[in-house]
FIGU-253069 format. One record per residue: residue number from 1; x, y, z of N, C-alpha, C, O, CB in turn. Coordinates in pm, whole numbers, padded with zeros to 5 digits, m for minus. Glycine has a CB too. Layout:
N
LOSE   i   n_xx   n_yy   n_zz  ca_xx  ca_yy  ca_zz   c_xx   c_yy   c_zz   o_xx   o_yy   o_zz  cb_xx  cb_yy  cb_zz
LOSE NUM      X      Y      Z      X      Y      Z      X      Y      Z      X      Y      Z      X      Y      Z
...
// end
This chain:
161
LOSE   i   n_xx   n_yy   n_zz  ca_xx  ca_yy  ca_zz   c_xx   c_yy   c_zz   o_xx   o_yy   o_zz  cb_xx  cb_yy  cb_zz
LOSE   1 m01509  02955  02642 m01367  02975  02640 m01299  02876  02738 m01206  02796  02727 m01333  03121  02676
LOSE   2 m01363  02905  02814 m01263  02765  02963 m01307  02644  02886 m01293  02564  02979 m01351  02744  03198
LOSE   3 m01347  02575  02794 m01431  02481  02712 m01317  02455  02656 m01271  02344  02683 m01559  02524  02620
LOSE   4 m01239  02540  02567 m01148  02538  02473 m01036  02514  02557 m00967  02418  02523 m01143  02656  02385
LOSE   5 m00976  02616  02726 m00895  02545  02766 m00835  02417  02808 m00728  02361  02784 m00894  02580  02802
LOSE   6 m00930  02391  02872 m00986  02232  02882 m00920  02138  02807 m00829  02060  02835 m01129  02214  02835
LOSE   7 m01001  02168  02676 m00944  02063  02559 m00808  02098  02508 m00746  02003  02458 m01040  02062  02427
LOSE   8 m00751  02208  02510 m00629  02187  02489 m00542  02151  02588 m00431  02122  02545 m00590  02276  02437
LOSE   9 m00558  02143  02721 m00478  02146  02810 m00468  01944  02805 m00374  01865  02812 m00543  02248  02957
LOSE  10 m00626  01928  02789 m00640  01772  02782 m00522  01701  02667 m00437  01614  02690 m00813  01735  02728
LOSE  11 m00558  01788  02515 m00496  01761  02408 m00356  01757  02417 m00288  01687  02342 m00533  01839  02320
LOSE  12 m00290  01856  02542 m00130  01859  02551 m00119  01725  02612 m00076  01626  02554 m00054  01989  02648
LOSE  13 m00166  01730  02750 m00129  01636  02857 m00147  01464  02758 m00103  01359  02805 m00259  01666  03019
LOSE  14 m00206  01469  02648 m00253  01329  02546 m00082  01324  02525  00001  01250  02579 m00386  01361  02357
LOSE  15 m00066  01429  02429  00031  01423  02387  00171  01375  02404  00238  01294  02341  00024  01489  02376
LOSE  16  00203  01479  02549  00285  01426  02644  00278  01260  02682  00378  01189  02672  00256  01506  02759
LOSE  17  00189  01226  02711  00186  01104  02741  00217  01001  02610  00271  00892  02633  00058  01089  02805
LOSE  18  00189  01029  02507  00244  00917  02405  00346  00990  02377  00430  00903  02356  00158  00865  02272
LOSE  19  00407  01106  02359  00547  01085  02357  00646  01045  02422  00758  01030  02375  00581  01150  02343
LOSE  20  00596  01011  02592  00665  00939  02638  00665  00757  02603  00757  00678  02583  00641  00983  02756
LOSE  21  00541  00743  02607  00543  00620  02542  00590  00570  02427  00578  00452  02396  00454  00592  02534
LOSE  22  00650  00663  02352  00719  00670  02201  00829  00623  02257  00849  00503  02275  00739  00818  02109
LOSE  23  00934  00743  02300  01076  00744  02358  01069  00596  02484  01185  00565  02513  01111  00932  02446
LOSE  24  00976  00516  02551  00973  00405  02607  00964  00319  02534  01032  00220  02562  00901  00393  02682
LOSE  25  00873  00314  02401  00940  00198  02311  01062  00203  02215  01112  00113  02148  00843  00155  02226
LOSE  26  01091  00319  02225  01222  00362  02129  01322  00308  02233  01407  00242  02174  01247  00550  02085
LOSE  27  01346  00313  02384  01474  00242  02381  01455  00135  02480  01539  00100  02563  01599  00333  02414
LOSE  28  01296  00068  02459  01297 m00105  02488  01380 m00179  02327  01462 m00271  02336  01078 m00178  02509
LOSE  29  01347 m00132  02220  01387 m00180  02117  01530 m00199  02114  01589 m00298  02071  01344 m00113  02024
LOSE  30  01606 m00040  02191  01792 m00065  02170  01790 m00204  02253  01878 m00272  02201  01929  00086  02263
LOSE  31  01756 m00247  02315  01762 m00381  02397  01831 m00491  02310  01846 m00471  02189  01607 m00435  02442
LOSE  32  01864 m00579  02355  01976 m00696  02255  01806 m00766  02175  01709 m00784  02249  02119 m00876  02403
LOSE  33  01801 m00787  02076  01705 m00867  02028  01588 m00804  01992  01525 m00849  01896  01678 m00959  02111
LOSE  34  01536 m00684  02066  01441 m00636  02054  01414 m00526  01915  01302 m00509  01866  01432 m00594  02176
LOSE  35  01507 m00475  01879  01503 m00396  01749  01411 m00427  01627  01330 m00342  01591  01629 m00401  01699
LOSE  36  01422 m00553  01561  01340 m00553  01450  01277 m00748  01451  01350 m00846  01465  01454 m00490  01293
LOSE  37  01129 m00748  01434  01072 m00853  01446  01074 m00914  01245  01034 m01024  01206  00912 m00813  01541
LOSE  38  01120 m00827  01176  01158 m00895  01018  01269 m00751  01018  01249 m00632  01038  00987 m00908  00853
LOSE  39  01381 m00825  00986  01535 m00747  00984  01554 m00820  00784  01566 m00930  00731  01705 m00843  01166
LOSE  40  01545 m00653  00735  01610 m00671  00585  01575 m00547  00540  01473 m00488  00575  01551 m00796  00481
LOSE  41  01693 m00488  00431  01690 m00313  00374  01641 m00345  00286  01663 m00280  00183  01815 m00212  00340
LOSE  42  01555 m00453  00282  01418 m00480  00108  01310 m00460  00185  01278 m00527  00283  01390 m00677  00000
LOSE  43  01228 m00319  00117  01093 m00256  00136  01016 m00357  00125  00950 m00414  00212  01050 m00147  00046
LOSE  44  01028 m00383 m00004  00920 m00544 m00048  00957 m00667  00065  00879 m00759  00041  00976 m00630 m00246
LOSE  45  01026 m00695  00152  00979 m00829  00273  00929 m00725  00349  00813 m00728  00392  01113 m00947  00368
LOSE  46  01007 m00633  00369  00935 m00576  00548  00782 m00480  00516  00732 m00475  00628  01087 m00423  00658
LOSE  47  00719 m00429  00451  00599 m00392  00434  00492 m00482  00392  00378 m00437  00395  00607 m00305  00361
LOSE  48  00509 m00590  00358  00455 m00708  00331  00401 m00819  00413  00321 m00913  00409  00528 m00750  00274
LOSE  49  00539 m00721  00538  00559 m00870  00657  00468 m00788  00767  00473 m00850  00873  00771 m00923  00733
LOSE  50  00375 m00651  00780  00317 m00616  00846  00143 m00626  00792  00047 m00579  00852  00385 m00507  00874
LOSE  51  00141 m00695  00672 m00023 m00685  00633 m00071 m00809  00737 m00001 m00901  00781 m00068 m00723  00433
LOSE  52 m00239 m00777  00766 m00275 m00871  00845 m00222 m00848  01042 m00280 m00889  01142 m00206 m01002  00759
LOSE  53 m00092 m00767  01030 m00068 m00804  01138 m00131 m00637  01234 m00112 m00598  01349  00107 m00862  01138
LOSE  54 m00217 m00572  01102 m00220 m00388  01169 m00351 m00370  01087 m00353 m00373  00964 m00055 m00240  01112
LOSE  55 m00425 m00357  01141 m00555 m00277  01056 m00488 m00212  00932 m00540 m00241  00824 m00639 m00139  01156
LOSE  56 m00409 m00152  00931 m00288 m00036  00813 m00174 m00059  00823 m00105 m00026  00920 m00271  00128  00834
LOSE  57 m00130 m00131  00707  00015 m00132  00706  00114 m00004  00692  00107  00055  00585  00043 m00213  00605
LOSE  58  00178  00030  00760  00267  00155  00728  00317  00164  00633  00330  00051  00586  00359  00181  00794
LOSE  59  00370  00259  00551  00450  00258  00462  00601  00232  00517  00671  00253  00616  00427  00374  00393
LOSE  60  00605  00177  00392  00779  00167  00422  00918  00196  00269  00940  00137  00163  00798 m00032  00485
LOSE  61  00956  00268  00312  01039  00350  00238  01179  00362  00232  01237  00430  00317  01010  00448  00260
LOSE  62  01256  00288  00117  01372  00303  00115  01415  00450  00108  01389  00512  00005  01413  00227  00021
LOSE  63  01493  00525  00228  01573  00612  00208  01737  00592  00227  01819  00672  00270  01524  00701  00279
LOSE  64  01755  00468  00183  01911  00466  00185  02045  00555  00114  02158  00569  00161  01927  00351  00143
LOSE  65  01994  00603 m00004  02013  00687 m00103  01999  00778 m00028  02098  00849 m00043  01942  00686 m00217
LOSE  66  01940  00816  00039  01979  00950  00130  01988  00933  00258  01977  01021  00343  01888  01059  00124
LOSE  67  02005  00834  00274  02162  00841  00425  02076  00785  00568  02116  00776  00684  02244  01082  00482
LOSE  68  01965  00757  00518  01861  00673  00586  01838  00484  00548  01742  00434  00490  01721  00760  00540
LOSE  69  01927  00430  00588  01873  00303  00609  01793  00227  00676  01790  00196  00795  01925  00260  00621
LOSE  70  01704  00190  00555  01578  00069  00632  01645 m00064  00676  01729 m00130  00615  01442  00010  00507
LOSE  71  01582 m00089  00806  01702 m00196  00840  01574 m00339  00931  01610 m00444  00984  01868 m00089  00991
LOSE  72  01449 m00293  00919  01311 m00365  00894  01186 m00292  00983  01129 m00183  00974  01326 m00537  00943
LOSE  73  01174 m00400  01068  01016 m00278  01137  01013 m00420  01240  01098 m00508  01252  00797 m00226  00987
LOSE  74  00913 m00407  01292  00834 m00427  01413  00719 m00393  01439  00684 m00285  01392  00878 m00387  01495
LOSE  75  00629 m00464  01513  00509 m00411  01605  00512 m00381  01763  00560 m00455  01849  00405 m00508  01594
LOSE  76  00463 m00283  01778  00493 m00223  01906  00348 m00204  01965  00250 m00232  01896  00582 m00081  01893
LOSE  77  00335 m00160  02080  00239 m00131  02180  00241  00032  02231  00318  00052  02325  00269 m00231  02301
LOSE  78  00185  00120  02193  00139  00268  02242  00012  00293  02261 m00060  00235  02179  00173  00368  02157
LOSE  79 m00043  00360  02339 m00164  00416  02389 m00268  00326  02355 m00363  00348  02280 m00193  00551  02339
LOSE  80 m00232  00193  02433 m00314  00121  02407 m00339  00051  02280 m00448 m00006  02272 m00390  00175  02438
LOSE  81 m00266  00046  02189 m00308  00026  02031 m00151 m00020  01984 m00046  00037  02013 m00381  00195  01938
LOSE  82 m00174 m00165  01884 m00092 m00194  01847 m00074 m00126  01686 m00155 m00112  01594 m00096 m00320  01879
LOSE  83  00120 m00082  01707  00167  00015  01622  00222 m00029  01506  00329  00025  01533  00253  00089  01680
LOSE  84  00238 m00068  01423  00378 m00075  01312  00538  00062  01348  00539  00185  01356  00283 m00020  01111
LOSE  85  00623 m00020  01358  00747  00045  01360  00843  00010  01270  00890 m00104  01265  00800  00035  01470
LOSE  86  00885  00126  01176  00990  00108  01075  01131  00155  01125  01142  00273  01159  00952  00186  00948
LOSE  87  01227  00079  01132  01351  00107  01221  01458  00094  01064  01480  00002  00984  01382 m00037  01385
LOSE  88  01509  00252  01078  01600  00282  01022  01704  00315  01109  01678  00346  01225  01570  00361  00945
LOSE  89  01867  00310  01050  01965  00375  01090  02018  00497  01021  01977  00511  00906  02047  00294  01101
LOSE  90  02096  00583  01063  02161  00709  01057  02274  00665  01115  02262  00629  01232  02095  00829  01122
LOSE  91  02409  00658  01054  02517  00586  01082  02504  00507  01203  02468  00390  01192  02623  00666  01086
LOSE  92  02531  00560  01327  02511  00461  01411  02419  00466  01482  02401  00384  01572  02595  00438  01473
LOSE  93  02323  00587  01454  02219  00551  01544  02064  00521  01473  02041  00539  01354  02214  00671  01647
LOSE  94  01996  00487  01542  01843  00399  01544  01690  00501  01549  01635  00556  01645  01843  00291  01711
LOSE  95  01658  00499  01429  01543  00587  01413  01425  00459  01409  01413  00351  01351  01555  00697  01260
LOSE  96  01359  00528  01495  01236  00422  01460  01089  00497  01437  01052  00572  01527  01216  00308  01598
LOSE  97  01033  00487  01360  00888  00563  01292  00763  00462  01320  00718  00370  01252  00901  00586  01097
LOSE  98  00720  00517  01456  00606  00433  01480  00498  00505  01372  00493  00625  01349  00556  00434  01653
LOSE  99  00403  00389  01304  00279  00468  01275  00159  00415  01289  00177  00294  01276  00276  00512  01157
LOSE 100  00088  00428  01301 m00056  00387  01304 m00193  00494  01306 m00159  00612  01316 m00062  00308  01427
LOSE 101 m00308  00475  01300 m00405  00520  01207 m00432  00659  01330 m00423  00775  01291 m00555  00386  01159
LOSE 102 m00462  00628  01470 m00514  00738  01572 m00395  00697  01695 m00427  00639  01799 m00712  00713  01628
LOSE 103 m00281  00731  01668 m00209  00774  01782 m00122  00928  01829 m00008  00959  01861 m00124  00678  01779
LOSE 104 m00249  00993  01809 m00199  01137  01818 m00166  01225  01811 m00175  01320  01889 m00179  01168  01829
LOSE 105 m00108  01211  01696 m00020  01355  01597 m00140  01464  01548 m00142  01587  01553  00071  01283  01411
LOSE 106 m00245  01359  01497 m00345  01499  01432 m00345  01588  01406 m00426  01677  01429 m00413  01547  01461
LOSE 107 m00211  01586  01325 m00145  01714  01249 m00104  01719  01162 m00006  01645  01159 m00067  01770  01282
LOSE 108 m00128  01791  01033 m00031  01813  00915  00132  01875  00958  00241  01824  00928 m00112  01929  00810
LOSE 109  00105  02001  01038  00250  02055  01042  00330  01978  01134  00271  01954  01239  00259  02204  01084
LOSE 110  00444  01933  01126  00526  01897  01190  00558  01889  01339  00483  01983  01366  00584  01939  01144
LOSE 111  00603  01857  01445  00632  01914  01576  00737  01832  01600  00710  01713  01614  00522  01915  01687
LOSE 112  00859  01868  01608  01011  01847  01710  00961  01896  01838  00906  02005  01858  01168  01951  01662
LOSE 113  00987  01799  01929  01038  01798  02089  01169  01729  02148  01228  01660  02065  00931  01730  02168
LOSE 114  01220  01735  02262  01282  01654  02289  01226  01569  02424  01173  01640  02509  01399  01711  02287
LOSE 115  01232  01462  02444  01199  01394  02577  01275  01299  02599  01285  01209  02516  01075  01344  02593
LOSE 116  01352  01299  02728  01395  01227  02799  01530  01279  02727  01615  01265  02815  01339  01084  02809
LOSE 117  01568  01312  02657  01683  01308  02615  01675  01319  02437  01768  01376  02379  01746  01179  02679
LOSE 118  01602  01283  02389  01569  01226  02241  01482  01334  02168  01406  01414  02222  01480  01074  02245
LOSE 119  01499  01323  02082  01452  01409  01976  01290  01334  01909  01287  01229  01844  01594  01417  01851
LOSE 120  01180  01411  01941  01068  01355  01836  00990  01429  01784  00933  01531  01823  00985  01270  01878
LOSE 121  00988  01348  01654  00887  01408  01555  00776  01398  01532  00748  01280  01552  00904  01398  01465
LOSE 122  00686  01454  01499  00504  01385  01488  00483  01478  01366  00545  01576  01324  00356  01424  01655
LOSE 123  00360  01405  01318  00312  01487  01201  00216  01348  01166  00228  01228  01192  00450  01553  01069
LOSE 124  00120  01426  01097 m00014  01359  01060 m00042  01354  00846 m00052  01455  00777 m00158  01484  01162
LOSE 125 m00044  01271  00816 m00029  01241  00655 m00117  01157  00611 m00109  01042  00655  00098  01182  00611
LOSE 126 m00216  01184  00522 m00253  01051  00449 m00367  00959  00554 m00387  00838  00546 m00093  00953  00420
LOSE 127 m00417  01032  00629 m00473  00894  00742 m00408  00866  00854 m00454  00823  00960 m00468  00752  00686
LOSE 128 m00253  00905  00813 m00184  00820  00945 m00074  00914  01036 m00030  01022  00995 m00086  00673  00878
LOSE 129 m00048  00868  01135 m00005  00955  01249  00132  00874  01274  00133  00755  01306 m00121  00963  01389
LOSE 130  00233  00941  01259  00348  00949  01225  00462  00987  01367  00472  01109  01383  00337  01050  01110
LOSE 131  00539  00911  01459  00599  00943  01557  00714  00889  01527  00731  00767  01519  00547  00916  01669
LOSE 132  00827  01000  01504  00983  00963  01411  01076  00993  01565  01085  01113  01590  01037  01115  01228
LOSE 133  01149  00893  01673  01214  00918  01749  01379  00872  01751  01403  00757  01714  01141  00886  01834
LOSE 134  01484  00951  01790  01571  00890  01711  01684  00998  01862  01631  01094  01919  01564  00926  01489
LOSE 135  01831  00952  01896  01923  01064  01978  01980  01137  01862  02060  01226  01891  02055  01000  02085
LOSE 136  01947  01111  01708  01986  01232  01646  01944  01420  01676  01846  01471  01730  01941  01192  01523
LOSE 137  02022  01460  01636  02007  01583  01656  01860  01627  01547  01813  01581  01443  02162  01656  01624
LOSE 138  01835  01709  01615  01684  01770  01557  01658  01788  01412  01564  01747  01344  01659  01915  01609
LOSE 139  01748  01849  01383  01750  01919  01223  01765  01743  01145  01678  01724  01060  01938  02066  01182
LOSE 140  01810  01690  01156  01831  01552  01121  01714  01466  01080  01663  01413  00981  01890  01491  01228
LOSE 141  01697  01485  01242  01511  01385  01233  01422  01479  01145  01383  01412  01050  01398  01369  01430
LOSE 142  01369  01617  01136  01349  01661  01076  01348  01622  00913  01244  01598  00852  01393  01725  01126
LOSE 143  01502  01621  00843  01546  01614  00737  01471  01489  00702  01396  01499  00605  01687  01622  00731
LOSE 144  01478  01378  00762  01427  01238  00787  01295  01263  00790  01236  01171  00734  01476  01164  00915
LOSE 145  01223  01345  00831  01088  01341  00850  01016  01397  00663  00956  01342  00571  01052  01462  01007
LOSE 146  01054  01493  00685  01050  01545  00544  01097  01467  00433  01038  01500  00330  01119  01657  00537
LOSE 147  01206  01352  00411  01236  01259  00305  01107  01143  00304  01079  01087  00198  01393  01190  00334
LOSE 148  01041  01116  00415  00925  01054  00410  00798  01103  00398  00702  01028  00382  00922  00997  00492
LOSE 149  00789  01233  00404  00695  01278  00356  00674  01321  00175  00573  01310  00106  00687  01372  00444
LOSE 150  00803  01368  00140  00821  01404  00028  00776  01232 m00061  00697  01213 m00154  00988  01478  00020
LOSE 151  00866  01126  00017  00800  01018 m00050  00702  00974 m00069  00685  00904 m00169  00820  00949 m00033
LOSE 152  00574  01004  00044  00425  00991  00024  00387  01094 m00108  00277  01062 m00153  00338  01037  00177
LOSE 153  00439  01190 m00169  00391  01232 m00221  00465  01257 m00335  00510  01369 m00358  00344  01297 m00164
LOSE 154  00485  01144 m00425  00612  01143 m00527  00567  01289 m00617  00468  01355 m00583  00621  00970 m00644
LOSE 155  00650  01324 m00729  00581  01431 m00802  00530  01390 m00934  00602  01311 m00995  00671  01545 m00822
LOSE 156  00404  01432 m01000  00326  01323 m01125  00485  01312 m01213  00586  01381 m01204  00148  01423 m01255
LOSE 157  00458  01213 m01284  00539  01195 m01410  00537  01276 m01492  00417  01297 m01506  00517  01100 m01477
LOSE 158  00587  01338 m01556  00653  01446 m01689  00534  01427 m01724  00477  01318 m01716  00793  01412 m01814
LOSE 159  00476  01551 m01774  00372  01551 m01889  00223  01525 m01855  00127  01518 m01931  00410  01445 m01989
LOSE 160  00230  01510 m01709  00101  01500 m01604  00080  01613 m01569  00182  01676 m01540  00110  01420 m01476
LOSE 161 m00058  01691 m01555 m00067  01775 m01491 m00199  01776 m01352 m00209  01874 m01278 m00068  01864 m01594
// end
């Protein structure tokens, strides 16, 4: 039993620590210049423009149609491991979705926190570990979190079962 505390206490204190490192690259990026290393709301340049540069390219997903603009991505630096970051806007503010293959989420269900001020999301999909940080309000990032998940998992075509 103290075995199990251990590891979860270890597993929080992980946690904590790349979510701070999330919300530290989330607002080195607001920086003048630093936001997006390929800037364009075409899925096809900016998911294209991360092969080669990530063991796994992230997905990248037009949600403009629902009030999420892709506005390009970046590579970033967390827990040691270089990330892919997809930087969308929400009218005026800056969502950025780090992902990469083992940075911590190791989770299907969802988790909202706030740190430092900011709202983040984690959740684990498909292989990949998913950190959505954004000063939107919770229910928001959320909504946002869930439009990208729903997109990993389109629904079959008519007549598929």
């Amino acid at each position: 039993m103290a075995a199990s505390l251990v590891l979860a206490v270890v597993r929080n204190d992980q946690d904590q620590q790349i979510a701070g490192e999330v919300v530290s690259a989330h607002l080195r990026s607001l920086q003048a210049g630093h936001l997006t290393d390929v800037e364009t709301s075409d899925q096809h340049t900016v998911k294209p423009w991360f092969n080669g540069k990530l063991d796994v390219a992230p997905p990248v997903i037009d949600l403009t149609a629902q009030g999420f603009t892709l506005i390009g991505g970046r590579l970033d630096y967390i827990d040691g491991e270089t990330v892919g970051s997809v930087v969308y806007r929400r009218r005026a503010h800056v969502i950025n979705l780090f992902v990469a293959q083992h940075l911590g989420a190791e989770q299907r269900t969802p988790k909202t926190a706030t740190v430092q001020g900011f709202n983040v999301r984690r959740w684990s999909d498909n292989g990949l570990d998913f950190w959505a940080v954004s000063d939107i309000d919770a229910r928001e990032l959320d909504e946002f979190g869930q439009k990208i998940t729903a997109a990993l998992h389109p629904p079959p075509p008519p007549g598929h079962s």
